[in-house]
C-alpha positions in Angstrom: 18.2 -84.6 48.3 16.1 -83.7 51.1 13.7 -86.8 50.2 17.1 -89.0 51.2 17.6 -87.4 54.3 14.1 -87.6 55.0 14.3 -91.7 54.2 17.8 -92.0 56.0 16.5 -90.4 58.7 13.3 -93.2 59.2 15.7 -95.7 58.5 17.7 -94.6 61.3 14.7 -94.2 63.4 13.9 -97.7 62.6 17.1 -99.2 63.5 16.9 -97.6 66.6 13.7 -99.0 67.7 14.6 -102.6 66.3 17.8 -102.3 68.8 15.6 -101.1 71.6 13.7 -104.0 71.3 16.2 -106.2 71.3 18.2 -104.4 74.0 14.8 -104.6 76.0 14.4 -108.3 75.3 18.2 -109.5 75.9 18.1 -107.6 79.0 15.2 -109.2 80.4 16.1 -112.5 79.6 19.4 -111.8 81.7 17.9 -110.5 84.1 15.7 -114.0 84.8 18.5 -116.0 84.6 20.8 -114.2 86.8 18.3 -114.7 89.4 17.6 -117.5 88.8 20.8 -118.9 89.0 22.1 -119.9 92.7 25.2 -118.0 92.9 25.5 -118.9 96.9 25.4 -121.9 99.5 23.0 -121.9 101.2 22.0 -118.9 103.9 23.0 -119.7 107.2 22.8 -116.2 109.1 20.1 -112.9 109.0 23.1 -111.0 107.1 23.0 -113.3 104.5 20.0 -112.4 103.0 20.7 -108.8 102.8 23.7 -109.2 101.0 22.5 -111.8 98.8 19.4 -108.8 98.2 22.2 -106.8 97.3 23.5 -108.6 94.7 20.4 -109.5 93.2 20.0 -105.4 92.6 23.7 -105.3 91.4 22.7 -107.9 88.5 19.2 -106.5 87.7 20.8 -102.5 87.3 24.1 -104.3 85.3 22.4 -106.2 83.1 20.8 -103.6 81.1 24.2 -101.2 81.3 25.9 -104.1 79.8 23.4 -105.3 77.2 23.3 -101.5 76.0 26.5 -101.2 75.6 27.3 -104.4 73.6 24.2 -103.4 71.4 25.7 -100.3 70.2 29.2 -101.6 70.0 27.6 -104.4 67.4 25.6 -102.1 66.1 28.5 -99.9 64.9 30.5 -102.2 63.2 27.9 -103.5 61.6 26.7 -99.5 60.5 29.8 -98.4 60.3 31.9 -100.6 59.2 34.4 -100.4 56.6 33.1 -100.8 52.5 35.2 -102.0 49.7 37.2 -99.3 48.4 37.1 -97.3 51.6 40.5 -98.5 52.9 41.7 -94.8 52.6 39.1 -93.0 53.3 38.6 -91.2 57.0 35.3 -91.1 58.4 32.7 -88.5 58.3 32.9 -85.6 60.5 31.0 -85.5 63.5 29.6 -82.5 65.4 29.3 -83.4 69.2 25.7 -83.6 71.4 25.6 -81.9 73.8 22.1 -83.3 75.3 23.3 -86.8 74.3 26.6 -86.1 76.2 24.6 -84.8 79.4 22.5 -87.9 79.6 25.3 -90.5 78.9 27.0 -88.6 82.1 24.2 -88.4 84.4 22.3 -91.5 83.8 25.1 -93.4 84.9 26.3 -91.2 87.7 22.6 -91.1 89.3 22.9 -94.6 88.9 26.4 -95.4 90.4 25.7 -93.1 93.6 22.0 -94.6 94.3 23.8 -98.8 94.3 26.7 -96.8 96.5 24.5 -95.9 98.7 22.2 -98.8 98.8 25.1 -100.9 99.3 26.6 -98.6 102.8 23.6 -98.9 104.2 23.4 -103.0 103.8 27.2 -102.7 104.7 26.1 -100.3 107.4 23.4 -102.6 109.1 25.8 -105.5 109.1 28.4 -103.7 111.0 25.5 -102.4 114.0 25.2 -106.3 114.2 28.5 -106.8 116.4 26.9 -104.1 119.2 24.3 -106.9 120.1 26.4 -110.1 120.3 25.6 -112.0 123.0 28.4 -114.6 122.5 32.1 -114.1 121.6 34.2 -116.2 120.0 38.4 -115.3 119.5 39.6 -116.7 115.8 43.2 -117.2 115.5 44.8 -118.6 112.1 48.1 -119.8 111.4 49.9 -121.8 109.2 47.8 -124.0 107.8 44.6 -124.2 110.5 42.7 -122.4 112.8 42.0 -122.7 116.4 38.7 -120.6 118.5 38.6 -119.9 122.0 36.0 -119.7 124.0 34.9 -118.0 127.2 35.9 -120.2 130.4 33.5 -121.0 132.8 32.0 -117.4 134.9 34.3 -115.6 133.0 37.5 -117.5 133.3 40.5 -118.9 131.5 39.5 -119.1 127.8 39.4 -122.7 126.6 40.7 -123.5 123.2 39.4 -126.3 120.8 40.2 -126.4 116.3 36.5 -127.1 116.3 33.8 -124.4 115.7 30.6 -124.4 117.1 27.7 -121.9 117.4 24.6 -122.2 118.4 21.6 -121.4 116.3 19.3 -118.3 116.5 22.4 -116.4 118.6 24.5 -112.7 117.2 27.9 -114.2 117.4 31.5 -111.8 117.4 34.2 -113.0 116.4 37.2 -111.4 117.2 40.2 -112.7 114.3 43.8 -112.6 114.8 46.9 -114.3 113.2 50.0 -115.7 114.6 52.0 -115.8 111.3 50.9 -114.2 108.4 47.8 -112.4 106.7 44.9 -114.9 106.6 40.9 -114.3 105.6 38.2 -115.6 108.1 35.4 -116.7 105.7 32.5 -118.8 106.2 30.4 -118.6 102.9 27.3 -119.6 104.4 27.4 -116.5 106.7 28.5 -114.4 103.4 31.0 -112.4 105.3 34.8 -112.2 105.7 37.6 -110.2 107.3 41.4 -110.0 107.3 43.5 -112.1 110.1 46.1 -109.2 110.6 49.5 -110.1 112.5 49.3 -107.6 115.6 45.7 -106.6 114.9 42.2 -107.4 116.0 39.5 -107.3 113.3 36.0 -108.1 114.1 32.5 -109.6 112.5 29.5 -110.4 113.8 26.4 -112.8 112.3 23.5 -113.7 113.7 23.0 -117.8 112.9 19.6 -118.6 111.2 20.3 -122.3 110.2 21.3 -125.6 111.7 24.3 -127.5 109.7 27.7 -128.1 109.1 29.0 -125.1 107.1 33.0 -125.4 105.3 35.2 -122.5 106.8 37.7 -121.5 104.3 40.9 -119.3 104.9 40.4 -116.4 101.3 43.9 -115.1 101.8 47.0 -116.9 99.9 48.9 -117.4 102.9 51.7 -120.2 101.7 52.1 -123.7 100.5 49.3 -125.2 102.7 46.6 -122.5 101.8 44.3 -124.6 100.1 44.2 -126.9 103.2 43.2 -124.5 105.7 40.0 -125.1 106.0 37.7 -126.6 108.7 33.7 -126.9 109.6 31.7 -124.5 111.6 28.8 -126.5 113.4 25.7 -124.7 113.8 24.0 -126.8 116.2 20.7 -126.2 118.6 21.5 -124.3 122.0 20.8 -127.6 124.1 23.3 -129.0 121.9 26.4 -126.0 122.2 25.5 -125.6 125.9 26.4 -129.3 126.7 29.9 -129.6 124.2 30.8 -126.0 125.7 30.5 -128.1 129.2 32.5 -131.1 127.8 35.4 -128.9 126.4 35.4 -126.8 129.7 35.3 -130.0 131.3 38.1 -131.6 129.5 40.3 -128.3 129.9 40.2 -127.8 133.6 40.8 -131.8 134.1 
């Protein structure tokens, strides 16, 4: 008897290291390709990058949790699973673990409050962005477009124009509000987004880092025409913004 417990138990040990193994394999094969995979456009401001950090930690610490997981699921009901003639049969009693139960709960909490915390502070930094704006720019949506005003000239009436531009290398604040209903001010290239409220300023701020034409997309359902609000944010050399700033200023006050 104790010569089968003895063999049961190496057999056990055995299994366990073969699904280790495997575990550590699958896992690191998942990892490679989920960075290798472009999940993003293309990085057009500085906060870009950190987010894009922060989801490349996200998908090395899930991949593992997940491949773990699915391991022992498989591994169960393939162990465990039900034999001819068994059909009435309940399982075998099972004592709890304490230990094991201690390290199932605190691996995952250490790990859950160290990505929480990792992801304030990226959230953190991006929001300390809008305190050193040197340009602002006022989004309104509506039904089905949007519309940015700028900063007349010394200070003056605001001129209004449905195209976006921004000049490169420049922290820009935008300052979003809605006329009609709740829209979403999202440019993906810039990775970040906010709410167009009814009766409510909400604010962003990105720094541009890339020259281009980048879609801007409305990420709110917000009626029949949602799919259609969308328009192009020019990133374009500071040469280039100062001199259609002029025209629009020019073509407002005439």
């Amino acid at each position: 008897m104790a010569a089968e417990e003895t063999t049961g138990s190496r057999e056990s040990r055995s299994q366990l290291r073969q699904m280790l193994a495997i575990g550590v394999v699958v896992s690191a094969l998942g990892i490679a390709l989920g960075l290798l995979i472009d999940w993003f456009p293309v990085q057009a401001s500085g906060e870009a990058k950190k987010i894009d950090t922060l989801w490349d930690v996200l998908i090395v610490a899930s991949v593992p949790v997940f491949v773990l997981v699915q391991t022992i699921v498989l591994y169960s009901v393939w162990k465990f699973r039900m034999k001819p003639g068994e059909e009435l049969k309940d399982g075998p009693p099972i004592h709890g673990n304490t230990r094991l139960e201690i390290i199932w709960t605190a691996i995952p909490a250490i790990l859950l409050v160290g990505l929480c915390s990792y992801a304030y502070v990226v959230l953190h930094d991006i929001e300390d962005a809008s305190a050193d704006a040197s340009m602002n720019v006022r989004v309104v949506g509506e039904q089905f477009t949007w519309n940015f005003w700028y900063p007349g000239e010394g200070g003056g009436k605001e001129v209004r124009t449905s195209e976006l531009y921004l000049p490169v290398g420049t922290e820009v604040k935008f300052t979003v509000q809605s006329k009609d209903v709740i829209h979403d001010f999202w440019v993906p290239a810039f990775r970040e987004k906010i709410d167009a409220v009814p009766g409510i300023d909400t604010h962003y701020a990105v720094e541009t880092t890339r020259a281009g034409n980048y879609p801007v997309v409305c990420a709110e359902l917000c009626g029949l025409g949602h799919s259609t609000m969308r328009q192009t944010a020019h990133v374009v050399s500071k040469q280039e913004f100062d001199s259609w700033l002029s025209d629009l200023r020019a073509k407002a006050a005439g």
